[in-house]
VOPAGU-2260 file (C-alpha; in pm, 1 decimal, decimal comma):
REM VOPAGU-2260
SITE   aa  ch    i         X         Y         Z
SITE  UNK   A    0     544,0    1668,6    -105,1
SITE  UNK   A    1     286,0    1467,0      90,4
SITE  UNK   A    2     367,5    1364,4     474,9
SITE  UNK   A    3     392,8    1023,9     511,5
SITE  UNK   A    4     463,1     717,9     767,5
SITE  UNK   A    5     841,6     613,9     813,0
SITE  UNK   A    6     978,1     942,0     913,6
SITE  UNK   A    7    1215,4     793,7    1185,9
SITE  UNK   A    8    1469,8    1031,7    1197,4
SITE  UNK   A    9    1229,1    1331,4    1217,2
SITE  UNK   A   10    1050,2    1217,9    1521,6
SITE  UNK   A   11    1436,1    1163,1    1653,0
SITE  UNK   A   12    1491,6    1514,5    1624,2
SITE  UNK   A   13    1190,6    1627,0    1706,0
SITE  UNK   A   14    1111,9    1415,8    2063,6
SITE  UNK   A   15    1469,1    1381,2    2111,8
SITE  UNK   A   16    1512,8     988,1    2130,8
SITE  UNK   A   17    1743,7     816,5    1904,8
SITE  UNK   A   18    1639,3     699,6    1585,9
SITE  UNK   A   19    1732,4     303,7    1716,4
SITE  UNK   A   20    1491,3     388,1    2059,2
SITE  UNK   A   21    1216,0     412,3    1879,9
SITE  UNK   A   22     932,6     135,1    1758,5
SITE  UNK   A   23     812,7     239,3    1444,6
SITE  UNK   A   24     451,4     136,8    1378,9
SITE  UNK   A   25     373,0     438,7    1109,3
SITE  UNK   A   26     409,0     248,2     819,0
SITE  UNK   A   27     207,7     -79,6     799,9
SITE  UNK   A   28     497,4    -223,9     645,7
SITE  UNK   A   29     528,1    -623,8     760,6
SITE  UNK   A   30     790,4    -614,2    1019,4
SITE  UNK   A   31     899,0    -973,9     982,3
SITE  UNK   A   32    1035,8    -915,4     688,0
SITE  UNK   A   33    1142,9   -1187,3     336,4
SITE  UNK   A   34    1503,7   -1283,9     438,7
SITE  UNK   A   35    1667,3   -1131,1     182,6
SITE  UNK   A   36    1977,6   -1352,7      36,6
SITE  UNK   A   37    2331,5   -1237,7     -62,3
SITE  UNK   A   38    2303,3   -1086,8    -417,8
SITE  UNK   A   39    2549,5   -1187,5    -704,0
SITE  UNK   A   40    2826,0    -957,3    -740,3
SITE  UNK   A   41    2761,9    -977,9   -1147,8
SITE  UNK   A   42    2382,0    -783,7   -1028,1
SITE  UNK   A   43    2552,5    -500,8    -951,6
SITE  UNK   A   44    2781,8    -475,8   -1242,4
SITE  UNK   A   45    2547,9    -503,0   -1508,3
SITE  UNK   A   46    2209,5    -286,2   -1637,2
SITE  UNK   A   47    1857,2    -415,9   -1573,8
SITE  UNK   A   48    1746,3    -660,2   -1825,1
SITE  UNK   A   49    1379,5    -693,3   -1883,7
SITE  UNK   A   50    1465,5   -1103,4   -1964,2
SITE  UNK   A   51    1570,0   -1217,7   -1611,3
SITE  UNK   A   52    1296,6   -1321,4   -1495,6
SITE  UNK   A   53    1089,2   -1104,8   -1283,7
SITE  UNK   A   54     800,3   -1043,5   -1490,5
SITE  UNK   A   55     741,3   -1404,9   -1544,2
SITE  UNK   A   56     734,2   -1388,0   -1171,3
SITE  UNK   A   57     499,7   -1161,2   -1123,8
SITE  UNK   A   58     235,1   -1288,6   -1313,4
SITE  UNK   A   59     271,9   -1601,8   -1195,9
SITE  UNK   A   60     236,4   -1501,3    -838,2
SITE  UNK   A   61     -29,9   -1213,6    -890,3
SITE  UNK   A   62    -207,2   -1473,3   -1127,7
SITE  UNK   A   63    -227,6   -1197,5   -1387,0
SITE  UNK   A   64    -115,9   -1168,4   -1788,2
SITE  UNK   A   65     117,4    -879,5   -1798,8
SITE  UNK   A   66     328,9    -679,0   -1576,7
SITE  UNK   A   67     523,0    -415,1   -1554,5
SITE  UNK   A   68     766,2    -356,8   -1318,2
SITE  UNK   A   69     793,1     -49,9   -1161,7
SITE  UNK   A   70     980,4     213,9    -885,1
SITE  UNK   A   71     779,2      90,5    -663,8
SITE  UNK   A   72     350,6     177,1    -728,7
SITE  UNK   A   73     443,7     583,4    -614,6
SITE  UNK   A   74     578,0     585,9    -957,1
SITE  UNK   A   75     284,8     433,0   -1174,3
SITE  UNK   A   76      55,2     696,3    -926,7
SITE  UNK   A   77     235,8     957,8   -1057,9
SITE  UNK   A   78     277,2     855,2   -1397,5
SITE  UNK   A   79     -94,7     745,8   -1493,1
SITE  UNK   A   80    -221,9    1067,4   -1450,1
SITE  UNK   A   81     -45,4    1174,5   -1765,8
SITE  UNK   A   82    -157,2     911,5   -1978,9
SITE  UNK   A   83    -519,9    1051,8   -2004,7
SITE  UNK   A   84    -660,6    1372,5   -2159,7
SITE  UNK   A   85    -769,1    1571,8   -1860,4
SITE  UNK   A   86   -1103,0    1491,3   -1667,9
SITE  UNK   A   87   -1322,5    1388,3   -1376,3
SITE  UNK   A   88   -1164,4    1205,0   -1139,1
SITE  UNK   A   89   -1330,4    1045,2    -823,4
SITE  UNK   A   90   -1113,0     910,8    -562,5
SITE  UNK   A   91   -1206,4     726,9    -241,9
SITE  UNK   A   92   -1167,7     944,5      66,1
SITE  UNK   A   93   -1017,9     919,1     334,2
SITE  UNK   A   94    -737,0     714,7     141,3
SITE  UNK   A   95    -365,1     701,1      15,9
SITE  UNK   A   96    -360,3    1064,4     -42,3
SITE  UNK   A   97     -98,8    1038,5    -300,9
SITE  UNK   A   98    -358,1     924,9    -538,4
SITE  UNK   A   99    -587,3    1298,7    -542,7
SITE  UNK   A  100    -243,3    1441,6    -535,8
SITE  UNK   A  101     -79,0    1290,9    -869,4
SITE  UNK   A  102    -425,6    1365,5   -1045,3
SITE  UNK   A  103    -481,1    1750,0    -922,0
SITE  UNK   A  104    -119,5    1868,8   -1021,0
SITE  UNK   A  105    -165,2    1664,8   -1355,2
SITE  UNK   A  106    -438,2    1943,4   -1416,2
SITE  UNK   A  107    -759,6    1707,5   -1392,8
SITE  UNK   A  108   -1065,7    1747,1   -1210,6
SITE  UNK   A  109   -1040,7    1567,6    -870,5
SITE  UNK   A  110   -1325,5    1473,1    -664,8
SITE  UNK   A  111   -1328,8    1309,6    -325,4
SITE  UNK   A  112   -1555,5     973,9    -303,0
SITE  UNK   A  113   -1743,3     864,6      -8,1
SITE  UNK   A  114   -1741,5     484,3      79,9
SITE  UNK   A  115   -2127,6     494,0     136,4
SITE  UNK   A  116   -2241,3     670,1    -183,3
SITE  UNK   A  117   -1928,1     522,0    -397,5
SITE  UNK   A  118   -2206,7     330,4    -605,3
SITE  UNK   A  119   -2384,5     651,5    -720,1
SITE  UNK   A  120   -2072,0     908,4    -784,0
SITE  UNK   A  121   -1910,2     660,6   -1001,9
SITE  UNK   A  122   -2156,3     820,5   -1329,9
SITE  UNK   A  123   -1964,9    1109,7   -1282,6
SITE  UNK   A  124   -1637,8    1051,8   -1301,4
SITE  UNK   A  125   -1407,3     944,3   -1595,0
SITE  UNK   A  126   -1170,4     770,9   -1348,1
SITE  UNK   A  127   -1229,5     647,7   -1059,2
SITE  UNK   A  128    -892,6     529,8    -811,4
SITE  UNK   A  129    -957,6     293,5    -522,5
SITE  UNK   A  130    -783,8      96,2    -264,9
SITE  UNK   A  131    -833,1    -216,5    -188,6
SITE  UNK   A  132    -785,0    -276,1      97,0
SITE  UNK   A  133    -798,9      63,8     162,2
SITE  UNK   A  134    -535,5     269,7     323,6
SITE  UNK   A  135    -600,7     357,1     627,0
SITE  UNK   A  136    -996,7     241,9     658,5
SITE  UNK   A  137    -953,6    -152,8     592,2
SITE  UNK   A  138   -1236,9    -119,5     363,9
SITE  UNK   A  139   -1304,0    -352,6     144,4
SITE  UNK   A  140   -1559,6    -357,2    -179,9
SITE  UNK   A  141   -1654,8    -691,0    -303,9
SITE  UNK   A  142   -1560,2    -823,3    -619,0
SITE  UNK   A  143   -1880,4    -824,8    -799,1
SITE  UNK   A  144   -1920,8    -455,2    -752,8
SITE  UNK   A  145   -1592,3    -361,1    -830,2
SITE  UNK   A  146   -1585,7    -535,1   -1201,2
SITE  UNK   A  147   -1962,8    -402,7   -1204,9
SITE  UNK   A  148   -1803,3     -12,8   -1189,3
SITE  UNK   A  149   -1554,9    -123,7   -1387,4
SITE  UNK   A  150   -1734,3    -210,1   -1650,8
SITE  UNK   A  151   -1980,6      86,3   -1612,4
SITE  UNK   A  152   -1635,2     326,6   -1673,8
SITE  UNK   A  153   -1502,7     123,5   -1931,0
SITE  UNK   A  154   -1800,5     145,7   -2154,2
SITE  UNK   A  155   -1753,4     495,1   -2188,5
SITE  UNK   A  156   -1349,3     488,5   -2197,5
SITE  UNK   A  157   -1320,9     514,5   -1835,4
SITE  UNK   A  158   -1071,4     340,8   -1575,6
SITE  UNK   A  159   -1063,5     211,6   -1306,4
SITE  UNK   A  160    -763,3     208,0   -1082,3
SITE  UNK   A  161    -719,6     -33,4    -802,3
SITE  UNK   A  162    -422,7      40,6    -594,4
SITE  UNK   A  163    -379,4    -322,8    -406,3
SITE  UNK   A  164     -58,4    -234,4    -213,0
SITE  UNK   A  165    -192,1    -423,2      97,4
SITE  UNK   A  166    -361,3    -692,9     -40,7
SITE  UNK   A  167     -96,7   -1002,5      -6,2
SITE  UNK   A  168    -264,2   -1130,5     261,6
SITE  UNK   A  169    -613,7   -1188,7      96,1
SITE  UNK   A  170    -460,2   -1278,7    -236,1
SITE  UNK   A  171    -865,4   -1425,0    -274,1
SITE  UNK   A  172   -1017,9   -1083,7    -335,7
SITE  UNK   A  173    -729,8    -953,8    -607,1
SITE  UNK   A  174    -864,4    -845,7    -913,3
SITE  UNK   A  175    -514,4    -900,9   -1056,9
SITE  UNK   A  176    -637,8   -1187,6   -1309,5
SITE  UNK   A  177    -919,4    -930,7   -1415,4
SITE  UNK   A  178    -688,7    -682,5   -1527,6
SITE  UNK   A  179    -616,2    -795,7   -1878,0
SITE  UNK   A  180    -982,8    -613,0   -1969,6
SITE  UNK   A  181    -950,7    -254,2   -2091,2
SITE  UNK   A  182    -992,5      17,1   -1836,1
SITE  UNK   A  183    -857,0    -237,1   -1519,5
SITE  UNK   A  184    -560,2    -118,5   -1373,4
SITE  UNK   A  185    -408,2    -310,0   -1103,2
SITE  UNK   A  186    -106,4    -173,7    -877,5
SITE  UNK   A  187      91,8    -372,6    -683,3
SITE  UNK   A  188     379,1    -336,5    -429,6
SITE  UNK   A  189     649,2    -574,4    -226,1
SITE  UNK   A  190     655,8    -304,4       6,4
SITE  UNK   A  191     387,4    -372,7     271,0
SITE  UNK   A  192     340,2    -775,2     269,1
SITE  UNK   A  193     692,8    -861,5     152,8
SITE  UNK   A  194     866,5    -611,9     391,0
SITE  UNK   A  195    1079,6    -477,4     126,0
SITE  UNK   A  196     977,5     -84,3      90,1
SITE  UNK   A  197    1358,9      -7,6      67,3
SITE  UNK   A  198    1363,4    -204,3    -249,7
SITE  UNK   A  199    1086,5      36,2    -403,7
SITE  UNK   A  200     955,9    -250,8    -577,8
SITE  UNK   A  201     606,1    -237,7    -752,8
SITE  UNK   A  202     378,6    -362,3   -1036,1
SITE  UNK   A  203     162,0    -196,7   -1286,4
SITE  UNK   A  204    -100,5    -527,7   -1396,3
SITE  UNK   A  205    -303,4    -360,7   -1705,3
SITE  UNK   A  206    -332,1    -431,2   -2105,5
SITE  UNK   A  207      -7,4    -448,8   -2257,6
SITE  UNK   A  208    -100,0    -137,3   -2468,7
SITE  UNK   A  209    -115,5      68,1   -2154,6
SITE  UNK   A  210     203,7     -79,5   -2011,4
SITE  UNK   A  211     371,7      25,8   -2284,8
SITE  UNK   A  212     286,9     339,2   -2278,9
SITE  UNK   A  213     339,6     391,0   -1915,0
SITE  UNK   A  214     724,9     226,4   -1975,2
SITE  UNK   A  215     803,7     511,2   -2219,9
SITE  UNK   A  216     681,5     729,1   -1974,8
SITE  UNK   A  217     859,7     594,6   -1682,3
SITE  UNK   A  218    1191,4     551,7   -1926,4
SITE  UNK   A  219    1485,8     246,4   -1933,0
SITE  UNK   A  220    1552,0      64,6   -1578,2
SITE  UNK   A  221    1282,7     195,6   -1365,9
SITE  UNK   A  222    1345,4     -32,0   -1133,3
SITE  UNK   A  223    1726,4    -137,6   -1032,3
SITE  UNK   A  224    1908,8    -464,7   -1089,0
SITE  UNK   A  225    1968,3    -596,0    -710,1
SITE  UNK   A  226    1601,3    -497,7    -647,2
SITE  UNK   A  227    1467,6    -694,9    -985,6
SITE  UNK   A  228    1698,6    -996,6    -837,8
SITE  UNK   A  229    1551,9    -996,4    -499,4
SITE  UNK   A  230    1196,1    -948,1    -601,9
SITE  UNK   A  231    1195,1   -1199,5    -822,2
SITE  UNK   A  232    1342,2   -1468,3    -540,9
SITE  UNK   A  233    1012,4   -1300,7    -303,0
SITE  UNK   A  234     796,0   -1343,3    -557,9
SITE  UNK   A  235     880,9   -1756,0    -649,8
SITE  UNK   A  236     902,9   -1821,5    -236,0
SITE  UNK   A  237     551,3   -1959,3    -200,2
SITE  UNK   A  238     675,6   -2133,5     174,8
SITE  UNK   A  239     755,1   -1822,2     308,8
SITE  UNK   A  240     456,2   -1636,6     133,7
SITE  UNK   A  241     228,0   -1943,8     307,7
SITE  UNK   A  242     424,3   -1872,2     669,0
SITE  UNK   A  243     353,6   -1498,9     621,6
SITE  UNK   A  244      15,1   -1498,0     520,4
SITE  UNK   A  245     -69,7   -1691,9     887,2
SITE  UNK   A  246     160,1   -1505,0    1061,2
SITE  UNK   A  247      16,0   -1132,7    1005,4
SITE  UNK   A  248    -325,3   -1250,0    1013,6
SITE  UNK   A  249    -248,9   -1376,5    1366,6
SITE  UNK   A  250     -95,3   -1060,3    1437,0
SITE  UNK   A  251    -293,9    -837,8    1325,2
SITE  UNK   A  252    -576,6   -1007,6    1502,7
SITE  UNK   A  253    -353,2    -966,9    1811,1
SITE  UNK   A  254    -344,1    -610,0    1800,6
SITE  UNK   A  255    -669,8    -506,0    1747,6
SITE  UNK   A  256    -778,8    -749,5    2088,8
SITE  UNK   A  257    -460,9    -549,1    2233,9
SITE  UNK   A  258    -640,6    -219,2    2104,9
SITE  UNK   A  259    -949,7    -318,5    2198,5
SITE  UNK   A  260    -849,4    -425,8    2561,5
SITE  UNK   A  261    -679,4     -47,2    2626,2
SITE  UNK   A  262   -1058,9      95,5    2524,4
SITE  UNK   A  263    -922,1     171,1    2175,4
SITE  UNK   A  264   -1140,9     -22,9    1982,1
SITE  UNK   A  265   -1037,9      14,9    1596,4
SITE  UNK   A  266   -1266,0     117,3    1339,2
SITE  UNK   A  267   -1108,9     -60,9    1039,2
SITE  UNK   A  268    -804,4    -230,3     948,0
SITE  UNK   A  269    -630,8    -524,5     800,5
SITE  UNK   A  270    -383,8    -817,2     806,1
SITE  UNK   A  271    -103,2    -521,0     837,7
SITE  UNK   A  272    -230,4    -261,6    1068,6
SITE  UNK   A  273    -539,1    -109,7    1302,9
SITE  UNK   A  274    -737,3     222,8    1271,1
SITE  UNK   A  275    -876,0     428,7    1532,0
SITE  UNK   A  276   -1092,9     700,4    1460,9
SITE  UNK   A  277   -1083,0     998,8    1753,3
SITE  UNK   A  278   -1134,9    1299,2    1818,0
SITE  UNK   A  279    -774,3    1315,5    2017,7
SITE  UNK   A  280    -574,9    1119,8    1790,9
SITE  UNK   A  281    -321,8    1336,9    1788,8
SITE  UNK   A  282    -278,6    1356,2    2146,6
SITE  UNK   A  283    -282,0     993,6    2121,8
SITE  UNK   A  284     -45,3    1016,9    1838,4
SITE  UNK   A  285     206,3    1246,5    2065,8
SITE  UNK   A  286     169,4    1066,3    2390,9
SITE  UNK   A  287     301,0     747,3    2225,8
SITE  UNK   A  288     560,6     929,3    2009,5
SITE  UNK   A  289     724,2    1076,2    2371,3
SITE  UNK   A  290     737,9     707,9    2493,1
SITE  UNK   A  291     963,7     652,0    2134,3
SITE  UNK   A  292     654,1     448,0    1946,3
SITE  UNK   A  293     571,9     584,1    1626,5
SITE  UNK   A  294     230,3     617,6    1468,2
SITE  UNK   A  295      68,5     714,3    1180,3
SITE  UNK   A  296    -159,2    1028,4    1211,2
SITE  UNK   A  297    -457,8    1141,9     959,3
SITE  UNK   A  298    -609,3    1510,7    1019,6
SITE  UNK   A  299    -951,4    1434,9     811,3
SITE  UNK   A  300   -1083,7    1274,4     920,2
SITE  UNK   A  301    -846,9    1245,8    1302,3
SITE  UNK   A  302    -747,2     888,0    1362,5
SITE  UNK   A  303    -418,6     692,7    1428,3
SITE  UNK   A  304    -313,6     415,7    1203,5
SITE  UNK   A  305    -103,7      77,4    1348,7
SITE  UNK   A  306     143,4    -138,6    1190,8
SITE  UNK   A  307     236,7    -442,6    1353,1
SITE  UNK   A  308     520,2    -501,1    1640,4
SITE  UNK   A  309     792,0    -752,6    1526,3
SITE  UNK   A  310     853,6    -925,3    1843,3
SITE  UNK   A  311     745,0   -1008,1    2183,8
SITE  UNK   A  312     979,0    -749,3    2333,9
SITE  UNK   A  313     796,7    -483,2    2099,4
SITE  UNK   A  314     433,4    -630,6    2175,3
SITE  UNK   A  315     509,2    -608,3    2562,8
SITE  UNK   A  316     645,8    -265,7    2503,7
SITE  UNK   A  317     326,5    -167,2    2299,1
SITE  UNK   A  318     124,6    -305,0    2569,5
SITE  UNK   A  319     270,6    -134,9    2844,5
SITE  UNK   A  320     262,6     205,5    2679,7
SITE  UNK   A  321    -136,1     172,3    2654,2
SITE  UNK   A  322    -150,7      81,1    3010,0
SITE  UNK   A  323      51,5     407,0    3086,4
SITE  UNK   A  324    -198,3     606,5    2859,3
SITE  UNK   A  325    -476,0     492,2    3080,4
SITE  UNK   A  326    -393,6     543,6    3397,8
């Protein structure tokens, strides 16, 4: 399997600090979190039920016409690929890696896209996968051109998949009410914005045909009853989604100045986290990691991804660690 952010008790081991020592900014995952409620003992003794709710929920909060729920998006990713005869398969590089990595083993024919020439590799490809934002580059593609290659793939019984994991915060630039056109394919997560990865949570937004063949793919209660209740309460708390939205902007905004400040200036990002681009990320990446703050590292190409802190006693300790790295 892939290496990914969140691996806590590995950097315990391997730098020798205690797993609660440590801030964890590898993941991108909101750290002030929806305050999850108590959950109804009759949630846990009964099976998933696709009437309680939770779609409904979905598409009134993504603004969409159908929804599947799913084990979070890492199981649509890996399921999608088998819904296709094989093919040609452009996906945006650098990105969520998971993406080329569900496609290749599937046995289809996977090509890396560039963000500049995007526009002119899409003729090639059967199916091209994006993120929006992406993951870890904060770039963004504006609407316009996205339904443009969209409808450029779908002419010719193409798709296009938009993975929208971090895109809470700019609900605006969604393509979510978009994706009842054949060939749009819209994933969704409460992982990152909602700070609920543990729930493994996600959303497949597509034509119901598709849907239903991805749900006999993915097979009965994908997604677990105590998560279904608690997304569906994230998903209908439009207060808290309001407070969030202002509060990780803010943030966000507050690390890159507090990047920016230490002469690590980020080359992209989002509402969620920073990215630096260097040639000695991962000597940035270790020099942190022995001072117990965890970041995300990328060998191609080398750069360091930031989540946010989730208090003032994590910012100051951020800050202090990038005043040690200078000196």
């Amino acid at each position: 399997m892939l290496e990914h952010g969140g691996r806590l008790r590995r950097a315990a081991q391997q730098y020798g600090i205690p797993a609660g020592d440590w801030l964890d900014l590898s993941t991108g995952v909101n750290p002030q979190a929806w305050p999850v409620p108590p959950i109804p003992d009759s949630v846990w003794a009964r099976l998933p039920e696709d009437e309680d709710g939770l779609i409904e929920a979905a598409c009134a909060y993504y603004g969409c016409a159908h929804a599947l729920p799913v084990a979070g998006s890492q199981a649509a990713i890996q399921a999608l690929p088998h819904l296709r005869p094989r093919g040609r398969v452009g996906v945006i590089s650098p990105g969520y890696a998971e993406h080329a990595h569900a496609w290749r083993i599937a046995g289809h024919n996977v090509m890396a896209l560039g963000h500049e020439s995007l526009g002119r590799e899409i003729g090639a490809c059967d199916v091209v996968i994006l993120i929006q934002p992406n993951n870890p580059t904060g770039t963004r593609w504006p609407k316009e051109a996205l339904l443009a290659w969209h409808a450029e793939l779908a002419a010719r019984g193409g798709w296009l998949v938009l993975d929208e994991a971090f895109m809470d915060a700019t609900p605006e630039d969604s393509l979510a009410a978009f994706s009842d056109r054949p060939g749009l394919i819209v994933l969704r997560s409460l992982g990152k914005f909602f700070g609920l990865a543990g729930a493994r949570v996600g959303f497949v937004l597509a034509r119901p045909d598709l849907l239903q063949r991805l749900a006999e793919r993915l097979g009965p209660w994908p997604v677990a009853g105590p998560a279904r209740y608690v997304a569906a309460q994230a998903l209908r708390d439009s207060a808290w989604q309001e407070s969030a939205r202002l509060q990780v902007h803010s943030a966000g905004q507050r690390l890159a100045k507090l990047l920016r400040a230490h002469g690590l200036a980020p080359d992209g990002g989002c509402a969620l986290f920073q990215w630096l681009r260097s040639e000695t990320a991962l000597d940035l990446h270790k020099r942190l990691a022995r001072r117990g703050i965890l970041t995300r590292h990328f060998e191609a190409p080398a750069s360091l991804r930031l989540g946010l802190p989730g208090s003032e006693a994590e910012w100051a300790r951020l800050a202090s660690a990038l005043s040690e790295l200078k000196a």
